[in-house]
N, C-alpha and C positions, 0 to 999 in steps of 0.2 A: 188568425191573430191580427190580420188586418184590418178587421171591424172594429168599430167601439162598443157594442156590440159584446162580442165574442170575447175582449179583453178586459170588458167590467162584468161579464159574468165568472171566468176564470179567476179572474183577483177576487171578488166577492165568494165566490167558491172555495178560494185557498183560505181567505181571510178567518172563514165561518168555519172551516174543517181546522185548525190550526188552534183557535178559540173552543171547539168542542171533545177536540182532543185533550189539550191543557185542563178544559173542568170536567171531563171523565178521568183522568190520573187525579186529578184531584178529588172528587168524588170516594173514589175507589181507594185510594187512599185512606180515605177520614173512616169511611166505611170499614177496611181492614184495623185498622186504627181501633174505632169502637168494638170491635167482634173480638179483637187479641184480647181488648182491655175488660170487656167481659167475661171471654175465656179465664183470663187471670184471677179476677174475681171470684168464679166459679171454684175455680183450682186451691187457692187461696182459703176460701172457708172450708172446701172438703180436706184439705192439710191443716187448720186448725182444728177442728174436730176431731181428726185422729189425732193428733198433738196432747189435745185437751186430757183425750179418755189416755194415752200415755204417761202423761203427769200426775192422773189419778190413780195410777200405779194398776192398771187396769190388764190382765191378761192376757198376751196377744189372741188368745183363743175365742179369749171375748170381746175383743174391740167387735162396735158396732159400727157397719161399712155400708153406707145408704149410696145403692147405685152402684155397683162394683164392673159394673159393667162400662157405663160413661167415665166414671171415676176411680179408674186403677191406682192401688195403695203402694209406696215400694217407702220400706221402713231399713234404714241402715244405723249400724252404730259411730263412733268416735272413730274408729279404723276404717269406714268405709265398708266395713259389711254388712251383707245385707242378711237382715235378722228377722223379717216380715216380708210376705208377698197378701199383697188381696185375691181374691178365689178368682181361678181363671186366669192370672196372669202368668205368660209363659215366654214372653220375651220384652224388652224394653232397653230403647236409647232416648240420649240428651239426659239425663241424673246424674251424679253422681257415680255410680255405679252401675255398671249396664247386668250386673247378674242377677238373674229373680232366683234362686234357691238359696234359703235359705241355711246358716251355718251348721254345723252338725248338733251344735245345745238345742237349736232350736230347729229343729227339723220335728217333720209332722211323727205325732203322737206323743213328741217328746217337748211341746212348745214351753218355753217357762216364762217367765212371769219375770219383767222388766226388773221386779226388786228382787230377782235374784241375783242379777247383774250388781255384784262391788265394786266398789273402786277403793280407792287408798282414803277416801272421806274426805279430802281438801276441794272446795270448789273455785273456781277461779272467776271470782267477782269483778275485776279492773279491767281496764282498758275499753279502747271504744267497740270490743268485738266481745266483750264479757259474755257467757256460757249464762243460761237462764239459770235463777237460783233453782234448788230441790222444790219437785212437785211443781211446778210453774212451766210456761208456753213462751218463746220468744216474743217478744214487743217490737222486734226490728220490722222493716218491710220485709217481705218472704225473698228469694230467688227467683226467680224466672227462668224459663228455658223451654226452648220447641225439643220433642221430640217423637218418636212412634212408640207406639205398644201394640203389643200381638195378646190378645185378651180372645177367648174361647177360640183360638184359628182367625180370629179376622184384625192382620192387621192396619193399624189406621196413625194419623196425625193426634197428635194432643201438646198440648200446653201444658210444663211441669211448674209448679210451685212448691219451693222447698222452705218448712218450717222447722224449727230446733224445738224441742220441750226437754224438760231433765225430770226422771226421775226422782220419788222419796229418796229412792238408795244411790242418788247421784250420776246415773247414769245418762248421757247427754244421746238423746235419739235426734235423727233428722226425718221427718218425715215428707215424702213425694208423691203429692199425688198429683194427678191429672184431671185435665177437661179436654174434650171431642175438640176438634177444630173442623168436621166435615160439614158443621151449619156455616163457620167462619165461611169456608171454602166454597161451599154450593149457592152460597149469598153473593160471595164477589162474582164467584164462575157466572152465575146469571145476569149480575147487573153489567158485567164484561159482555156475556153474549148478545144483551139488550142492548148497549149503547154500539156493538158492533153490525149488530143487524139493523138500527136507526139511520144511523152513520151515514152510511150511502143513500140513501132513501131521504134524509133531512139537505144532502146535499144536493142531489138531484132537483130535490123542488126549491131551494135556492137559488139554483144556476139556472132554472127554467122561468123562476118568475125576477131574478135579474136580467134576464136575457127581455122576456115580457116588458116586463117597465121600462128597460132602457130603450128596447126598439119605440115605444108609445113615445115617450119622450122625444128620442130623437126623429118623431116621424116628422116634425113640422123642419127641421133642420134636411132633410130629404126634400123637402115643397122648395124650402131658400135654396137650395143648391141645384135643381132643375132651373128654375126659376130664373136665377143667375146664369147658368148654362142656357136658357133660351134667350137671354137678355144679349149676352156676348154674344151668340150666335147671328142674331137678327139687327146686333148694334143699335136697337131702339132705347136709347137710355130715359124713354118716358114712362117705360112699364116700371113694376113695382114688385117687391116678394111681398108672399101673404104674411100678415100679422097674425098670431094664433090672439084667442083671449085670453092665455092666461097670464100671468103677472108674472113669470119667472125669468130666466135668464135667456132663456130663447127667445120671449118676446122682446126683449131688451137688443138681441140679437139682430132681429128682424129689422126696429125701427130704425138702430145707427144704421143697417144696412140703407136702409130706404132712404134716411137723411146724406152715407155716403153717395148714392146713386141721385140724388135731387143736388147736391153740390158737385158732382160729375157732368149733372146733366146744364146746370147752368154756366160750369166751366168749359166745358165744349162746345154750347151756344154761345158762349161769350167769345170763344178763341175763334168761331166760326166766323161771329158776325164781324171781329177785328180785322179777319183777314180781307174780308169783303170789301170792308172799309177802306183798309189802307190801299189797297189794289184800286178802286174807287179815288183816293186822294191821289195817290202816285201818278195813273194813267192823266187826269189833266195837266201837271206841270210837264210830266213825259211830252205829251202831245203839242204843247205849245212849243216846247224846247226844239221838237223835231222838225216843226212847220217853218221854224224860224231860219233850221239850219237850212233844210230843203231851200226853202226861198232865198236866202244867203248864197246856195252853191250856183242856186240860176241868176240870181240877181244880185252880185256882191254889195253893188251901193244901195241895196235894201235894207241892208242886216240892221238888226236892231239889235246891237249890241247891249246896251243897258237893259233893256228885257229882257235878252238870255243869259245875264248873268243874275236879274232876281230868279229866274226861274231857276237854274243852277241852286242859288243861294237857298232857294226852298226847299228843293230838291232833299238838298243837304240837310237842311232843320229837319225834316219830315223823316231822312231816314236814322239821322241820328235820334229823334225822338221814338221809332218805331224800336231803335236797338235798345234804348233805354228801358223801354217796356218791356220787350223777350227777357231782359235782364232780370228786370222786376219781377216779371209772371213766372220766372223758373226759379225761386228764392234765394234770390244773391241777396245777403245778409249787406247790413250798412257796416263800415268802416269804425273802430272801435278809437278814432282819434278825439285829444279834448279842444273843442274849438269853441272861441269869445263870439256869439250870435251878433253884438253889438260892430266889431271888428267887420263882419262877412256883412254886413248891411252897408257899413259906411261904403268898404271896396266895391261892391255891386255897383252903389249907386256915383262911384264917382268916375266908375268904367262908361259908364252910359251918357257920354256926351252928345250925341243924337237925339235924346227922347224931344218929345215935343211939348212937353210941361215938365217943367224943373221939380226934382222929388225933393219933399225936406225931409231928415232924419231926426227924430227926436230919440236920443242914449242920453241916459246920463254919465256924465263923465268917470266919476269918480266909482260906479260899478260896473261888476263883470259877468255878464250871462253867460256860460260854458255851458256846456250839451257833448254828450258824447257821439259820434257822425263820420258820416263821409263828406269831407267840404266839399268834392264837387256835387253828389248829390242835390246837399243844403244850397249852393250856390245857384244850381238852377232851381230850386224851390222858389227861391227869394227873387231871381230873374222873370220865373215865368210868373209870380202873381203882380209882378211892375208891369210887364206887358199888357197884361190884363187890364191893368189901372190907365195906362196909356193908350187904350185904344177906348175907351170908356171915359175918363175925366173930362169935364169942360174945364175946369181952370187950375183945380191945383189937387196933390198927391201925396199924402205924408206917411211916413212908415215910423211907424212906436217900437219899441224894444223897449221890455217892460217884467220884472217876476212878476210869477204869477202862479202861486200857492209852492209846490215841490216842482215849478217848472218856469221854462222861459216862454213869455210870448212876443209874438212877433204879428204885427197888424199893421194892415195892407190899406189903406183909406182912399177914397175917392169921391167926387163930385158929381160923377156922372148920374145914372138913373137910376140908378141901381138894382137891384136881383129881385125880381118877381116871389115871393115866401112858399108856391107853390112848385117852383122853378130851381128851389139852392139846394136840392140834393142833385138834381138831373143833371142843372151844369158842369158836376164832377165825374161825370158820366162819357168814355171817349169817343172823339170825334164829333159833338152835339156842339150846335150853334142853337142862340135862342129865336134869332129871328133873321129877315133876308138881309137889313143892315148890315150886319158882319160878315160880309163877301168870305170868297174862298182867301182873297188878295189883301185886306183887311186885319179880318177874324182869325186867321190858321185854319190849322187843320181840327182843330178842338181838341188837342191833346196835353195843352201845358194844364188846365187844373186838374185833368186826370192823372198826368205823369205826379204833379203839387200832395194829391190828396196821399196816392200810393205809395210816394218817399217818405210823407210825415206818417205813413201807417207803422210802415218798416222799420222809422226810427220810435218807434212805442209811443207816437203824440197823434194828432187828431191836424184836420184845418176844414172850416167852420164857414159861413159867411152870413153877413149879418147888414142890417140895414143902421148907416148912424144917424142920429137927431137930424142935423142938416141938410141928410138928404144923400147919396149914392150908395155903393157898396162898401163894407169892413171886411177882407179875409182873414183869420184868424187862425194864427199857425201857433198850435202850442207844441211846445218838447220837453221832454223830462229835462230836470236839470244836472249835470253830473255831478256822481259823489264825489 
């Protein structure tokens, strides 16, 4: 039961046995159904005919009896006696009466004749069970009733249909006869024994060509899962599961897999080559900090105090830029606060009394950019693309806050040379300098427009860079605007 396998042919097994059971009871059914409703039939005309030759005031001696054999006659009167047997019947249930011999008037040699049977001559015409008039056969529907009859020694099933006629001389007869029901019987008992000797055998090749199709089906789901098991094994995340050609859901299977495992595999080269990186950035300010101290402990009026404290101070930038990313890369979600874009630009830039070219801010007064965020996030967004601008501008730096469609934009401007058009996706890219100009001491470490692009990702906007008419670089931070 631990297979897929074994438990889609068992389910389809029950399913199909459960469904062939239900239309064999129904079958057999309709079947029995049709065969009573024949038998009935049967019954029915052989009790109007005797009925008929009754009404015609006809001698029991001479009623004529077609089949006496398949169709046993039992004739009673008003009292429930029985006054008529057909030839050979010698016992009978389900009638009215279960005795076949006849009353002593009418016992054999001595049979009389219907109109000698009087009555007081009043017939009873009313009511909805009214007595047939004189000489006449009931018009109701007959009676119905299962029972046996023992006709020459053998006895058998039959179907009774009960008709009334009346006599010229008033006399109200029922007559009962019968039809066989061992066609009824030997019809159902077969089509029984057929659907039960099917039965297994329709089942059996159900369960075997479920089993068939579904192992076909799931054989390429066997290929993915070696596959994958070689994969983990060998921790090559370059290999690939095979694609089948067909269009169904397994190949559908296959490819997310493949596309999971190419998004793995470029997450794990990226996490690789990160670490490489920073160990790489880290060991040079390490190294300088430690040469300074060394030299410091043998030579105290050496120390170059101001360089071990930038290198300290990078230190610091670089590791808090590296924790901001661990943050990033493990999906810390941004802050759901509503904060004024135009407010977090002003403060930015009026914290920065160091830069080396004075930033203008162009807000309009009178309107309010909100975004939903984490301000410290947005605040280094907006820090680290002034950096950018300040290590790049020759003379001036202006930052826009501005709508812009269902969102706020925020643009970075400078004079400098601006981004190469082959170069402004790379630049977002961590740890990448474009060229030897932007020293280690300079340039950074190359991780504020990586850390830029990654926060405006997270907060559902984009940032962009672009070249403007007069010449250097435009970054271009858009953010949804909040509702």
């Amino acid at each position: 039961m631990r297979s897929v396998r074994a438990r889609a042919a068992i389910g389809a097994t029950l399913v199909v046995a459960v469904a062939l059971v239900a239309a064999g009871l129904a079958v057999l059914s309709v079947l029995r159904t049709n065969l009573i409703d024949q038998a009935d039939l049967q019954a029915e005309v052989a009790a109007r005919e005797v009925a008929g030759q009754l009404a015609l005031d006809t001698a029991y001696a001479d009623l004529d009896l077609d089949d006496e054999e398949d169709h046993p006659v039992q004739v009673t009167d008003e009292e429930g006696r029985v006054v008529f047997v057909s030839k050979g019947l010698r016992a009978i249930s389900g009638t009215a009466s279960t005795g076949v011999s006849p009353v002593p008037s009418a016992s054999a040699g001595a049979t009389p004749s219907p109109g000698d049977d009087d009555d007081d001559g009043d017939d009873d015409d009313g009511g909805d069970n009214a007595r047939p008039a004189r000489g006449e056969v009931s018009s109701d529907d007959p009676d119905f009733s299962d029972g046996t009859a023992t006709v020459d020694g053998k006895q058998a099933d039959y179907r009774f249909a009960a008709v009334e006629a009346t006599t010229p001389a008033g006399l109200t007869l029922t007559v009962h006869a019968g039809a066989p029901l061992a066609a009824e019987q030997e019809a159902v008992n077969t089509v029984r024994g057929a659907m039960l000797t099917g039965l297994p055998l329709l089942l059996a090749v159900v369960a075997g060509v479920t089993w068939l199709v579904t192992r076909r089906a799931l054989r390429p789901v066997e290929g993915i899962r070696r596959e994958m098991a070689a994969i983990t094994a060998s921790e090559d995340l370059a290999r690939r599961v095979p694609e089948p050609g067909s269009r169904d859901e397994i190949a559908a299977l296959a490819r997310t897999t493949n596309e999971t495992l190419t998004a793995l595999e470029a997450s794990v080269e990226r996490q690789r080559r990160f670490v490489a990186d920073a160990s790489h950035e880290l060991r040079s300010p390490i190294a300088s900090l430690r040469t300074q101290l060394e030299v410091a402990e043998a030579h105290p009026e050496l120390l170059d105090l101001p360089g071990a404290v930038a290198d300290t101070v990078r230190l610091q930038v670089l590791a808090a830029d590296l924790l901001l990313l661990a943050r990033l890369d493990a999906g810390e979600k941004p802050g759901a606060a509503r904060l004024e874009v135009g407010a977090l630009v002003r403060e930015e830039v009026s914290q920065r009394t160091g830069d080396r070219i004075p930033v203008t801010v162009e807000v309009a007064e009178d309107a309010a950019y909100e975004v939903n965020g984490s301000r410290g996030q947005l605040v280094r967004v907006i820090g680290n693309l002034l950096d950018n601008a300040q290590r790049h501008a020759a003379h001036r730096i202006t930052v826009q806050v501005a709508a812009d469609g269902s969102g706020v934009r925020v643009e970075v401007r400078d004079d400098g040379e601006g981004v190469p058009e082959d170069e402004r996706e790379r630049i977002f890219e961590r740890f990448v300098r474009l060229d030897d100009a932007r020293s280690r001491d300079d340039g950074g470490a190359g991780l504020g427009l990586a850390i830029a692009r990654d926060v405006a990702t997270r907060h559902g906007g984009t940032l962009t860079v672009h070249r403007v008419a007069e010449g250097g670089a435009a970054f271009r931070l858009w953010l949804p605007r909040a509702e």
